[in-house]
Each structure stands twice: as structure tokens, then as C-alpha cells.
C-alpha positions in Angstrom: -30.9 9.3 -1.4 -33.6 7.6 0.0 -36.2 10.4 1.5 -36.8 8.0 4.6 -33.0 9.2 4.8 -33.4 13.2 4.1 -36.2 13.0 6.9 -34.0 11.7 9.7 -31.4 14.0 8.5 -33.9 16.6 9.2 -34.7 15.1 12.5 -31.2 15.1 13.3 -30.8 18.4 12.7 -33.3 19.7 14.5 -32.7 17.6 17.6 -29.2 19.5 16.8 -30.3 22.4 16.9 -32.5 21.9 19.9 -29.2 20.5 21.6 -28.5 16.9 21.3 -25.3 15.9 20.4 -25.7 12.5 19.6 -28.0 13.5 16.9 -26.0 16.1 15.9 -22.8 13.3 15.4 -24.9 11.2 13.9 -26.0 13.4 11.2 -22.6 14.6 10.5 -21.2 11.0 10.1 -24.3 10.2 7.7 -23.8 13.3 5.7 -20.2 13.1 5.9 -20.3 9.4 3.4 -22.6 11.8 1.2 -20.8 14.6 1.0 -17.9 12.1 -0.5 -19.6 10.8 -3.1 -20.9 14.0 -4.1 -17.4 15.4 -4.4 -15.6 12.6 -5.8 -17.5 12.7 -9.0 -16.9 17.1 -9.3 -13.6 17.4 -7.9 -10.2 16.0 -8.6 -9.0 13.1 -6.0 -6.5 15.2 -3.9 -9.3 17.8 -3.1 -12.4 15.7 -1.8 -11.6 15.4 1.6 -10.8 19.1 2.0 -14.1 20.2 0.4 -15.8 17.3 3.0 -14.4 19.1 5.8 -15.4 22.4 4.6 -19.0 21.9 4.1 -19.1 20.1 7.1 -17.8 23.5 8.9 -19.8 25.2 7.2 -23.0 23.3 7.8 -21.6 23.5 11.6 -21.4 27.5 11.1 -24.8 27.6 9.6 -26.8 25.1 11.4 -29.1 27.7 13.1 -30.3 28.8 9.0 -31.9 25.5 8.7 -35.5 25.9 9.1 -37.2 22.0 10.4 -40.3 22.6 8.4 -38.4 22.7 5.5 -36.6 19.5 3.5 -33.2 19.0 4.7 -31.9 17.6 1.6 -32.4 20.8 -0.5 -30.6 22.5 2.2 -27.7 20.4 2.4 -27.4 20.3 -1.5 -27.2 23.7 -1.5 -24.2 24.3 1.2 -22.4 21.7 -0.7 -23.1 23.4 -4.2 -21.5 26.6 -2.6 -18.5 25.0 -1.2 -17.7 23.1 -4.6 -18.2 26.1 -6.5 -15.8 28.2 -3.8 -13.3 24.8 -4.9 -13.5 25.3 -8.8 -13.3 29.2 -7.7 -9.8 28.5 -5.9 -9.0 25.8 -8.4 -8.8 28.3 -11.5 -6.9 31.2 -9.2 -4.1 28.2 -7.8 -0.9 29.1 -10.4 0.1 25.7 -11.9 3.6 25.2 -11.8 5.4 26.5 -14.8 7.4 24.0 -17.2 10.9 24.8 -18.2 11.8 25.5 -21.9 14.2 22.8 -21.7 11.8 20.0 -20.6 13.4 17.5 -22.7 14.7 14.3 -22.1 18.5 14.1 -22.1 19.2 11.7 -25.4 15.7 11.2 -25.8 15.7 12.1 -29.6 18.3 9.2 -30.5 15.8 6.8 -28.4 13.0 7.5 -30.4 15.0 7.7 -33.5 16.1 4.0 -32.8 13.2 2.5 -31.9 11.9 3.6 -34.9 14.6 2.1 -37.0 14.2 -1.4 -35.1 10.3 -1.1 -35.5 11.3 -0.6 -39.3 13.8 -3.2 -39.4 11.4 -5.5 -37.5 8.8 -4.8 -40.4 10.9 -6.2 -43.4 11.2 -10.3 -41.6 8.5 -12.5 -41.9 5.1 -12.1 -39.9 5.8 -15.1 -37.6 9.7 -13.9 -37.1 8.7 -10.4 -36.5 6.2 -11.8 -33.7 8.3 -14.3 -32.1 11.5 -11.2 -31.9 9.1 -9.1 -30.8 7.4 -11.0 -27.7 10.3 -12.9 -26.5 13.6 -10.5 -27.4 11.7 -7.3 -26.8 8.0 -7.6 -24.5 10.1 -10.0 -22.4 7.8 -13.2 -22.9 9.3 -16.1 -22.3 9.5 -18.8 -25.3 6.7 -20.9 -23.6 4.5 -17.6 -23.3 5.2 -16.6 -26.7 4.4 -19.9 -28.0 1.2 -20.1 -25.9 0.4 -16.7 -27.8 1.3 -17.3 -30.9 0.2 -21.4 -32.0 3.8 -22.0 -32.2 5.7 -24.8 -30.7 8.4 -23.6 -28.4 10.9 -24.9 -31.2 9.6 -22.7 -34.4 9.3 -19.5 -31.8 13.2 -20.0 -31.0 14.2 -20.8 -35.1 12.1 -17.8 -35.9 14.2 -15.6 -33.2 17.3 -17.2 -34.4 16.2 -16.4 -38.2 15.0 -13.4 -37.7 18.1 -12.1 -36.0 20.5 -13.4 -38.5 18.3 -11.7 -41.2 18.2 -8.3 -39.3 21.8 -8.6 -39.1 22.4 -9.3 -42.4 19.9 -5.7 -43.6 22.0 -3.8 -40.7 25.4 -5.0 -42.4 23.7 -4.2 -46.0 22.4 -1.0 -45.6 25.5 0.1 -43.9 27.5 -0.8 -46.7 25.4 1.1 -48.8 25.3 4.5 -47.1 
């Protein structure tokens, strides 16, 4: 802040406090685009605006403590340091809510047990197969994306799906034979 700024801050405030209300909303609107910044980088999102309008009642409430032959920026900084420490204060009291023992997803283990079968099965085809399968069957590229991605004509990205598939299918029907 600019201390051409701090300085009409303090002439605000002490037109305030002599009784001019223009001054007095002009200061608060100033200080109020401060006080954001200043608590958006020490506070979480959903509280800023509370601690805004906080510090600006309590700057309100405390108006008549602010001496004009003194800075007004050291003043200001210090109500706001009070009110953000009264937030990390109420912050660490505030109970989060408790999560249940069961917090699992319902089927959630056989999900990640398959993907990581198919990620395994993926692994045994050939590089360019295991690409082509894996941006158009399963990021849901197109075959013109894919091939954009990849340096391969639109025709090799669908014979390497169509390869790739029937050699997945053909591990899937072996190893099931097997076990």
C-alpha cells in the first residue's frame, strides 16, 4: 500500500471521527478491498468475508482509539491481525464433523481390483496397441484425436484397437483356463 494511500486513510478517519460521513464511507469502502486481500491469503475461502465484516465492526467500535498523529496503517494492521487471530482461535475450537467407520464405497474394492487387472492386461499388448485401447476405448478420444496424439493414421489406431482386443481376449480366455 502506497503511503499516499495510508495518509488519506488517516485523513479519512479523522474527518470520521470529527463527523463526516462521506469520509467515514469512503474509508470503509477503501479498506474494505484491503481487508480482502489481506484475508484471502490467511484464511480459508468460506471465511474471508466474515472476518471483512468483523474488522470492519470492529474498526467501527474502535474508531475513537485511533490517534490522527499517528500512521493509520499500523493501526489498521493491527485490528485486522487481532480479528484473524480471533478466526484461527475459533477455527481450531469448531468440531469437524466426524467420519463414520464405515466410510467405504459400496463395491469399491472389486473396482479397484479390476482396474488393476485391465491396467495389467493393458501392459502385456504392444506399446502402440496399449495407446490406441487406452485413448479411444478407455479416455474416450475419438480415433481422429487419438491419431492426432499419437502419429498414427486414423487406420493403424483402429487395427491396433481391433488387435489389441482380440489379444486381450485371447490372455483373458488363457489365463482362465489356467486357474
Amino acid at each position: 500500500m502506497a503511503d499516499e494511500q495510508a495518509d488519506q486513510w488517516g485523513a479519512w478517519m479523522a474527518a470520521a471521527q470529527a463527523g463526516h460521513g462521506g469520509a467515514y464511507r469512503r474509508l470503509l469502502g477503501d479498506i474494505r478491498i484491503w481487508l480482502l486481500r489481506y484475508f484471502a491469503r490467511r484464511l480459508p475461502p468460506g471465511q474471508v468475508e466474515d472476518a471483512v465484516q468483523e474488522t470492519l465492526i470492529a474498526i467501527h467500535e474502535k474508531r475513537h482509539t485511533y490517534d490522527p498523529a499517528r500512521p493509520f496503517r499500523p493501526w489498521l494492521a493491527a485490528v485486522a491481525r487481532y480479528k484473524w487471530i480471533d478466526r484461527l482461535r475459533a477455527m481450531g475450537r469448531e468440531r469437524g464433523d466426524e467420519l463414520p467407520d464405515t466410510i467405504g464405497v459400496e463395491g469399491h474394492e472389486s473396482e479397484v481390483t479390476s482396474a488393476i487387472l485391465l491396467r495389467d492386461l493393458i501392459d502385456r499388448l504392444k506399446p502402440a496397441q496399449q495407446q490406441a485401447i487406452r485413448l479411444v476405448k478407455l479416455d474416450g478420444f475419438s480415433v481422429e484425436e487419438a491419431s492426432a496424439q499419437t502419429g498414427q493414421s486414423p487406420s493403424l489406431i483402429k487395427v491396433n484397437i481391433h488387435r489389441g482386443l482380440k489379444q486381450l481376449a485371447a490372455i483373458v480366455r488363457d489365463t482362465s483356463d489356467e486357474e
